[in-house]
DOKOLPA-409096 format. One record per residue (C-alpha): residue in three letters; y, x, z. Coordinates in steps of 0.001 Angstrom, whole numbers, padded with zeros to 6 digits, always signed. Example, Ala and Ser with C-alpha at 12.3 -4.5 7.8 and 13.67 -1.06 7.14 Angstrom:
BEGIN
ALA-004500+012300+007800;SER-001060+013670+007140;
//
This chain:
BEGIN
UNK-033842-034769+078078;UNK-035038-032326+075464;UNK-036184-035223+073126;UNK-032163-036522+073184;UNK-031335-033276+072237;UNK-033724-032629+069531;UNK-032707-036041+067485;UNK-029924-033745+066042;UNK-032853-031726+064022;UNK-033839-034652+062410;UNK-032410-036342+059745;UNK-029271-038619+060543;UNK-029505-042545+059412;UNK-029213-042945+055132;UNK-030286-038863+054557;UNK-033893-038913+055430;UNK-035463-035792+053931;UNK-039006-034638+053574;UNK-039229-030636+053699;UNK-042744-030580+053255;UNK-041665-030842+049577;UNK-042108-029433+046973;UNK-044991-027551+048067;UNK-045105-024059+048301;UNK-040905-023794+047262;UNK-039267-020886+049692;UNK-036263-021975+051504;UNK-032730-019591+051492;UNK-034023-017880+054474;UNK-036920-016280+055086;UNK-039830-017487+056969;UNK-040858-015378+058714;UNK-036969-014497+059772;UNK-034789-014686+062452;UNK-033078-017763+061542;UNK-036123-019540+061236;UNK-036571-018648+065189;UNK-033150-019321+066068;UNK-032657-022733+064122;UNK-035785-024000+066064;UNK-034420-024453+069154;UNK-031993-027534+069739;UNK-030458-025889+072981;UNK-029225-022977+071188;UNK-028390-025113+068138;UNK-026047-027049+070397;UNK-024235-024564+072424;UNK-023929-022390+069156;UNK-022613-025214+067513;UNK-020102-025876+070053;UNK-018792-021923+070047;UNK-018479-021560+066734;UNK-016162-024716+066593;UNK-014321-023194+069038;UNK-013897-019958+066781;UNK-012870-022116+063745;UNK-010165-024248+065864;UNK-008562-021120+066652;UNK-007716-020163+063546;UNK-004929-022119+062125;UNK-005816-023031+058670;UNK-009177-023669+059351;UNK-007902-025694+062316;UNK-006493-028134+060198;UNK-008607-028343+057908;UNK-010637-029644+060071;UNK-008492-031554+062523;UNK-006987-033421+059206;UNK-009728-033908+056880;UNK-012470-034740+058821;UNK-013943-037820+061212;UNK-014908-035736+063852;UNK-012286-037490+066147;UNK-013414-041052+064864;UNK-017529-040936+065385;UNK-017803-037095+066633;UNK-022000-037962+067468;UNK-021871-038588+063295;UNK-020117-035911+062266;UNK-022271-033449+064778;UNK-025138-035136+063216;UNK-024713-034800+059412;UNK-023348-030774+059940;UNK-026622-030286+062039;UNK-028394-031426+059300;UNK-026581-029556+056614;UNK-027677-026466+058759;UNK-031293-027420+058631;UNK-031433-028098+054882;UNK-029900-024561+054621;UNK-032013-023135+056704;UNK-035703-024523+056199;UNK-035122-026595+053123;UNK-036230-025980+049618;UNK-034026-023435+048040;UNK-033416-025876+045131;UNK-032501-029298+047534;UNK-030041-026495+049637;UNK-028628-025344+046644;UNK-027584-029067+045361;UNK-026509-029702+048826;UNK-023875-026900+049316;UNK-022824-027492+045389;UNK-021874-031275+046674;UNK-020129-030147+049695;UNK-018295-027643+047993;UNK-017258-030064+045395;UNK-016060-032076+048392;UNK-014530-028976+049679;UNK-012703-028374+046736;UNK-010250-031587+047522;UNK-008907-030191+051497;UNK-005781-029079+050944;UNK-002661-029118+052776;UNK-000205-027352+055282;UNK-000472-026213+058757;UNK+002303-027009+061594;UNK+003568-023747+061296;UNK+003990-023718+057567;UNK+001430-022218+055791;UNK-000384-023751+052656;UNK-004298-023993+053033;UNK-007225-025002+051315;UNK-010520-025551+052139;UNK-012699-023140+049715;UNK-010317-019904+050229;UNK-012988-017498+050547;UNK-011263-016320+053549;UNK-011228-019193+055510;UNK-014944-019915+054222;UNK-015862-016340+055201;UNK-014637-017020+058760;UNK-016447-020603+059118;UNK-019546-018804+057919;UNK-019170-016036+060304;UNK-018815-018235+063094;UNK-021702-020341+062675;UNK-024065-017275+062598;UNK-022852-015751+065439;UNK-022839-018922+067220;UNK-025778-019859+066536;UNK-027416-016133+066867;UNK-025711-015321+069979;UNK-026822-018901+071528;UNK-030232-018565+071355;UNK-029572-014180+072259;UNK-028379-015577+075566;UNK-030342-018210+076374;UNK-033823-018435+074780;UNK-034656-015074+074206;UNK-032881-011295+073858;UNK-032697-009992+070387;UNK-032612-006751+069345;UNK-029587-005189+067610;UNK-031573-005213+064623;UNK-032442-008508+064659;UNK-029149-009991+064996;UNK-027665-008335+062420;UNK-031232-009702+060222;UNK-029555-013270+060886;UNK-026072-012412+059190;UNK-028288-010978+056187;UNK-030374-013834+056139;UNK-027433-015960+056059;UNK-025714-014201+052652;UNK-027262-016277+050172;UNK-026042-019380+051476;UNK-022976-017799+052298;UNK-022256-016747+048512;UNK-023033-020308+047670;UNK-020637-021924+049942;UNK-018284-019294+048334;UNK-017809-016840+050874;UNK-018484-013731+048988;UNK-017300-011376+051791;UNK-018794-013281+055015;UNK-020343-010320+057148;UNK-023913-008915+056521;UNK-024366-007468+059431;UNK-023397-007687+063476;UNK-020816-004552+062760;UNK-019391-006328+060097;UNK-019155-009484+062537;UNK-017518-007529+065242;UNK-014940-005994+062131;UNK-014222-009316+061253;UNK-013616-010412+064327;UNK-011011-008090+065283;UNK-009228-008172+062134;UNK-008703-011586+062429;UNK-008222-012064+066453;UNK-004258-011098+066408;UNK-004044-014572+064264;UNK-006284-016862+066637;UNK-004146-018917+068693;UNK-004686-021780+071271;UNK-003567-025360+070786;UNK-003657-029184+071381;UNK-006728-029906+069263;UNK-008869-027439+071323;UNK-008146-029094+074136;UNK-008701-032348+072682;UNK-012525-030434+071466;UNK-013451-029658+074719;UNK-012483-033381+075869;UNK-014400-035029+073440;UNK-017381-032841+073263;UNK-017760-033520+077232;UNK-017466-037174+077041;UNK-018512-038179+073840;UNK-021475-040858+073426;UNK-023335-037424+071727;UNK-026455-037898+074592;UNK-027206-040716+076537;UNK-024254-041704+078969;UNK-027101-040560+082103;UNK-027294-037006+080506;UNK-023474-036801+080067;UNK-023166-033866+082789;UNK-025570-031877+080177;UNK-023486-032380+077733;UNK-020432-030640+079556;UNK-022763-027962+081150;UNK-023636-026977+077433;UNK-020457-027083+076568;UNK-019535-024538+079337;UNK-022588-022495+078458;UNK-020712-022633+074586;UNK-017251-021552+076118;UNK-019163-018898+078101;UNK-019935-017079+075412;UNK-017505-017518+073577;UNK-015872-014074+072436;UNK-011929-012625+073536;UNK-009483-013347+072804;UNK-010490-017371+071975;UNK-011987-017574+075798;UNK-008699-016590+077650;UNK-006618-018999+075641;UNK-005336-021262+078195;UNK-007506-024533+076890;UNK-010499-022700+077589;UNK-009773-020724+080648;UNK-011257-022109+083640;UNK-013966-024193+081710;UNK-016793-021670+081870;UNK-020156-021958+083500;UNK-020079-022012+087236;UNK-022728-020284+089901;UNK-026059-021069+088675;UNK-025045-022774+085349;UNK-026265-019863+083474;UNK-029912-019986+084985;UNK-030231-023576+084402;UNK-029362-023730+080536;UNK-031590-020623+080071;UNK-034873-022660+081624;UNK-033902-025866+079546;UNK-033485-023316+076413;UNK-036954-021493+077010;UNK-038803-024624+077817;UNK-037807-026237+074527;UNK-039212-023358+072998;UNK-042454-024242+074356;UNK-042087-028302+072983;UNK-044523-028509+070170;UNK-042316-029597+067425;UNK-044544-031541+065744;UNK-043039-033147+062074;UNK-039634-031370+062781;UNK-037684-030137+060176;UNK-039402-026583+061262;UNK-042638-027918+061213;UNK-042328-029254+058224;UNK-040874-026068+056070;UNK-043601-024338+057937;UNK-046215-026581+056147;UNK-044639-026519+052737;UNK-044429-022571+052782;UNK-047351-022090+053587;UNK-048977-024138+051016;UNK-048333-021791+048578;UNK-050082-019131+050427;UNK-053551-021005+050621;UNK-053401-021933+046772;
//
């Protein structure tokens, strides 16, 4: 079960990636951060995943940005993949292979354009939208592994927004928050504009029945994405597309054990593992 799961850490087919190399190079995060903590476990790196998606589809210009541009609809496993992996070069790679990384998908970035049903003219690198998308991910992600793996301190979870600024600035989101408050500011500033729609219901559809895990571990798929939609923050979990698809009596309990038991899987030459070796090679020189 946990072994399905944890395939997403490692590199998808055509972008294998050593980041034992080069030796002793830090990555954009710290090592001995919360990030690296977080990003470690595949449970809370898929239910994050999942909420922060849900964030971004509320908004309408990232909505359709996404909806438009991307193959998430055509191979959604892929496209889960390849971001996955993004997120692991980010956070673990060398600083130099995530810097090329985000300069090539901002280049790639730079061509989403184009106009939502209601009107308005978007593009893809607005620092707005980008600050929102970045946002999302960290509290996702942060919150994720808060509720399920293991309780983090006020403190500590606004250490993963900081963490997450260098990155951020190279994506191009100059004013993505620093800090929970900031998250929480964010969030309400922007909440009057998130809105429910066809494509979130079409999300929560695919993400339950996708061929993402084996077809016999299906029903864990939907349970984390109820565990995602659980924690998902007002007013995006009252929208009508959501409502109703939370977890259920004893839902909770369940992905909490699954979360703190692959905490305890050794993760041998994971992507973790393998920044862990290459850091610390330049300690023992």
């Amino acid at each position: 079960m946990l072994g399905a799961i944890k395939k997403f850490m490692r590199p998808p087919a055509g972008m294998d990636f050593d980041f034992r190399r080069p030796s002793g190079e830090p990555a954009l995060a710290p090592a001995d951060g919360v990030s690296w903590r977080v990003f470690a476990n595949p449970i809370a790196l898929y239910v994050g995943g999942v909420a922060a998606v849900l964030l971004e589809l509320a908004e309408p210009s990232v909505r359709s940005g996404v909806w438009d541009h991307s193959g998430f609809r055509r191979d959604p496993g892929l496209r889960l993949h390849r971001t996955g992996f993004a997120a692991m070069v980010t956070v673990y790679g060398p600083r130099s292979a995530a810097q090329e990384m985000i300069a090539h998908v901002v280049r790639l970035h730079d061509k989403v354009r184009g106009t939502t049903p209601g009107g308005v003219a978007y593009r893809a690198n607005d620092p707005r939208l980008l600050d929102w998308v970045q946002a999302t991910a960290t509290f996702g992600f942060t919150e994720a592994y808060h509720r399920y793996v293991r309780a983090l301190s006020p403190s500590e979870k606004s250490a993963a927004f900081s963490e997450a600024e260098p990155a951020a600035k190279l994506y191009g989101a100059t004013g993505a928050p620093r800090s929970w408050a900031e998250w929480e500011a964010l969030l309400a500033t922007t909440a009057p504009g998130l809105e429910g729609s066809d494509n979130l219901a079409e999300f929560i559809t695919i993400m339950g029945n996708a061929p993402i895990l084996p077809a016999p571990l299906r029903w864990l798929q939907r349970l984390l994405v109820r565990a995602a939609i659980d924690m998902t923050p007002e007013p995006v979990r009252s929208l009508p597309q959501l409502r109703g698809h939370g977890m259920r009596f004893g839902d909770a309990m369940f992905v909490r054990t699954l979360a703190r038991a692959a905490a305890l899987v050794p993760l041998g030459d994971m992507p973790p593992a393998q920044a862990a070796r290459r850091v610390t090679a330049a300690r023992s020189d």
